[in-house]
C-alpha atoms as an extended CHARMM CRD file, in Angstrom:
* protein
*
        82  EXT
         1         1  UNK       CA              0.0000000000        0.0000000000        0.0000000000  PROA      1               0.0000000000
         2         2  UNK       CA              1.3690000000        3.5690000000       -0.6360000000  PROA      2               0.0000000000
         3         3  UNK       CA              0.0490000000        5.3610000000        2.7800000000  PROA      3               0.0000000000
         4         4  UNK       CA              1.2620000000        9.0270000000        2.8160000000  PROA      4               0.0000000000
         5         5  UNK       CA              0.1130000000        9.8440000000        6.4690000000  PROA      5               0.0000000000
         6         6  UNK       CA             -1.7130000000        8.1340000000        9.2110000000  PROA      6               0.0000000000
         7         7  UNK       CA             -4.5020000000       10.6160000000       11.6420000000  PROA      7               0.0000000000
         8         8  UNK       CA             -3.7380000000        9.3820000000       15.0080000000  PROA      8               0.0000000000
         9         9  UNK       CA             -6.7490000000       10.2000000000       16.8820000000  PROA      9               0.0000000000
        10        10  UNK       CA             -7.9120000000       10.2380000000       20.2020000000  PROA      10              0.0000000000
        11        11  UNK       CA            -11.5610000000        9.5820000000       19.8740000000  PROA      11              0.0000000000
        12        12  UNK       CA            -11.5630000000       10.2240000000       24.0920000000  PROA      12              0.0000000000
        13        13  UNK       CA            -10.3070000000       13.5570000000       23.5710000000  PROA      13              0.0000000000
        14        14  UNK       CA            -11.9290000000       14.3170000000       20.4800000000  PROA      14              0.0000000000
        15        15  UNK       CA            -14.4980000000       16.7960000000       20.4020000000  PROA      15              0.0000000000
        16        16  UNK       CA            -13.3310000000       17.9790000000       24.2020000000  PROA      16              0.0000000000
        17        17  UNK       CA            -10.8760000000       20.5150000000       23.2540000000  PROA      17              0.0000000000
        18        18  UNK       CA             -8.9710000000       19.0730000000       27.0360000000  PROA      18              0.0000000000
        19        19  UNK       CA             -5.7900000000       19.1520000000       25.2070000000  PROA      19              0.0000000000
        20        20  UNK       CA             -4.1850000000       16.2770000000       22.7910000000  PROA      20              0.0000000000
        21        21  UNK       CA             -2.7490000000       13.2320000000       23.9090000000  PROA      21              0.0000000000
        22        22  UNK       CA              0.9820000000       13.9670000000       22.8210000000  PROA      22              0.0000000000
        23        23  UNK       CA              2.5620000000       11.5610000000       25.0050000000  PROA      23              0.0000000000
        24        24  UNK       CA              0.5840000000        8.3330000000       23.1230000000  PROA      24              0.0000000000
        25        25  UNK       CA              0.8910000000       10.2900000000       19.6590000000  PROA      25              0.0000000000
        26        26  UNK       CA              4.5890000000       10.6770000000       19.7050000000  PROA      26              0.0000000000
        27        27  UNK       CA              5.2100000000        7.0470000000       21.0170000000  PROA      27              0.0000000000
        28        28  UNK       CA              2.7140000000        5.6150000000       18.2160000000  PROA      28              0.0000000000
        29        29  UNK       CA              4.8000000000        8.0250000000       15.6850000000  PROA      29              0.0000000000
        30        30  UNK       CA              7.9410000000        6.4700000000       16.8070000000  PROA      30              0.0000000000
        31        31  UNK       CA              6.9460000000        2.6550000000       16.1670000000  PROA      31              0.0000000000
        32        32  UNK       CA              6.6360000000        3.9120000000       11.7440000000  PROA      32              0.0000000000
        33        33  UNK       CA              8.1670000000        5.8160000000        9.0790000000  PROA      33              0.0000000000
        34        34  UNK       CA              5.1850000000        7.1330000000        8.0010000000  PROA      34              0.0000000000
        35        35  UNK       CA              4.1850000000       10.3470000000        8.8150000000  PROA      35              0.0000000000
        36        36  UNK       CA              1.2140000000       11.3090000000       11.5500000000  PROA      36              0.0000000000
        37        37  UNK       CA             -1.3330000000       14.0350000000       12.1070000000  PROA      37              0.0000000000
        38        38  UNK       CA             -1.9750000000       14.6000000000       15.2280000000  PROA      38              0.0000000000
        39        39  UNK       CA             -6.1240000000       14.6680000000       16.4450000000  PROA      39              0.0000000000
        40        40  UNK       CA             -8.3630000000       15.2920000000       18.9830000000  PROA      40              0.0000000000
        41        41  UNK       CA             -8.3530000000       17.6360000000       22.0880000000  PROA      41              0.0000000000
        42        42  UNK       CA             -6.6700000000       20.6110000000       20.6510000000  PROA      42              0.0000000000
        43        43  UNK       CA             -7.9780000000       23.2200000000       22.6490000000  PROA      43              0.0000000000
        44        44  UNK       CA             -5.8260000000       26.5440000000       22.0290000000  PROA      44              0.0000000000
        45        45  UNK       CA             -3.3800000000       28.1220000000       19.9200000000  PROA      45              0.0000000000
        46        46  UNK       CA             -0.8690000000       26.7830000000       22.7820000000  PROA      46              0.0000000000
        47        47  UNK       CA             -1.4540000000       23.4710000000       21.8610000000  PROA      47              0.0000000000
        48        48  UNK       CA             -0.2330000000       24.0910000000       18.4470000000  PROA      48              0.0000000000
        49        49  UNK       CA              3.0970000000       26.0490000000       19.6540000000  PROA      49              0.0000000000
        50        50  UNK       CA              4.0310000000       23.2120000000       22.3890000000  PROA      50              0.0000000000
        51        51  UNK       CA              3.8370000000       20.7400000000       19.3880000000  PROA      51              0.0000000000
        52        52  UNK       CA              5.1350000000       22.9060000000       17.0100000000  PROA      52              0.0000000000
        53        53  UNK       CA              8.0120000000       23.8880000000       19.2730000000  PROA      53              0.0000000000
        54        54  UNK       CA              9.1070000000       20.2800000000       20.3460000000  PROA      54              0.0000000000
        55        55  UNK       CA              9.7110000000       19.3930000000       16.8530000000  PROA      55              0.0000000000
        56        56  UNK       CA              8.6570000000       15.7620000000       17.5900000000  PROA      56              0.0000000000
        57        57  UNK       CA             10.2660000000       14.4050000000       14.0620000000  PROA      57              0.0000000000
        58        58  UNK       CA              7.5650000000       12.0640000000       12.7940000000  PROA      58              0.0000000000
        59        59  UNK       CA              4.5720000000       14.6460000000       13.7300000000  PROA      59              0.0000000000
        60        60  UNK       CA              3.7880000000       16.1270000000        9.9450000000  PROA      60              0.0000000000
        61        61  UNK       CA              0.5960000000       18.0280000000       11.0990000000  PROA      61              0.0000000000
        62        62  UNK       CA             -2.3150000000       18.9150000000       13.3880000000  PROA      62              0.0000000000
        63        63  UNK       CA             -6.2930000000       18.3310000000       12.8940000000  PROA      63              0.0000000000
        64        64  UNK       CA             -8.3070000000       21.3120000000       14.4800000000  PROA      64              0.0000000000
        65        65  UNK       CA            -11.8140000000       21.1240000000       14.7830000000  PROA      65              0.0000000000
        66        66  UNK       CA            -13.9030000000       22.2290000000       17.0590000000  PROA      66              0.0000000000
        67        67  UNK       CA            -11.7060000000       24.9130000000       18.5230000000  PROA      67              0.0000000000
        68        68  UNK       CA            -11.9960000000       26.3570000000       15.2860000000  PROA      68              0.0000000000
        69        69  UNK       CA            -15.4480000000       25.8350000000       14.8100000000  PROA      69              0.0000000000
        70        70  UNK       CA            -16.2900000000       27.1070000000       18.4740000000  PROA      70              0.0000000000
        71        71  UNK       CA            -13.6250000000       30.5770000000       18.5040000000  PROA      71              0.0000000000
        72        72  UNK       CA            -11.1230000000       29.0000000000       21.0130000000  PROA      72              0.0000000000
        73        73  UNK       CA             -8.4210000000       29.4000000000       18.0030000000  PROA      73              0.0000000000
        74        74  UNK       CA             -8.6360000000       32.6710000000       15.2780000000  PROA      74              0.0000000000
        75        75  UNK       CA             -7.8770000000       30.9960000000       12.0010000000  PROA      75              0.0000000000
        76        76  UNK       CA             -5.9080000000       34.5260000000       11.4530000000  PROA      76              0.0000000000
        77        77  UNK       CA             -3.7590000000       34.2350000000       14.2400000000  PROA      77              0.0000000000
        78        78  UNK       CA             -2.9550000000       30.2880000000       13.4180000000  PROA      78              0.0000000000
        79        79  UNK       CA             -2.2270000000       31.4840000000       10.6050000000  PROA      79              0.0000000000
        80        80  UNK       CA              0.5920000000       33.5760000000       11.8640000000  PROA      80              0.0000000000
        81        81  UNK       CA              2.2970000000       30.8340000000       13.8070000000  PROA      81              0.0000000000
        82        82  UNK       CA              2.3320000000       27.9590000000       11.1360000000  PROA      82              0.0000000000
C-alpha cells in the first residue's frame, strides 16, 4: 500500500478541546516511518506552539476542529504561527 500519512486520533479527547494526547501520539509516531497528524483535544493556539516547538520528528501536522469551529483558536492568528 502507498500510505502518505496516518490521523492518530484520540476519539476520548476528540471533540473535548482538554488538550491532545501527545505523550501516546509521539510514542505511536515512533513505532513507523510514516508520517502522523496529530487529532483530537486541541484546545488553544498553545497546543499548536508546544507541538510545534518540540519538533517531535515524525509529527507532519495537526487536525483542528472544534476549537476552530467554536472561537477558542482565530484561524488569522494560526495562521501567523504555522
Amino acid at each position: 500500500m502507498n500510505i502518505s500519512r496516518i490521523i492518530y486520533t484520540d476519539i476520548n479527547k476528540d471533540g473535548t478541546k482538554l488538550g491532545p494526547s501527545l505523550k501516546e501520539t509521539v510514542d505511536f509516531s515512533n513505532l513507523t516511518k510514516i508520517p502522523v497528524v496529530l487529532s483530537g483535544g486541541i484546545s488553544s493556539i498553545s497546543d499548536v506552539v508546544n507541538i510545534k516547538k518540540n519538533k517531535f520528528p515524525n509529527i507532519k501536522g495537526i487536525i483542528i476542529g472544534k476549537a476552530i469551529y467554536d472561537g477558542s483558536i482565530d484561524i488569522i492568528e494560526l495562521s501567523k504561527i504555522i
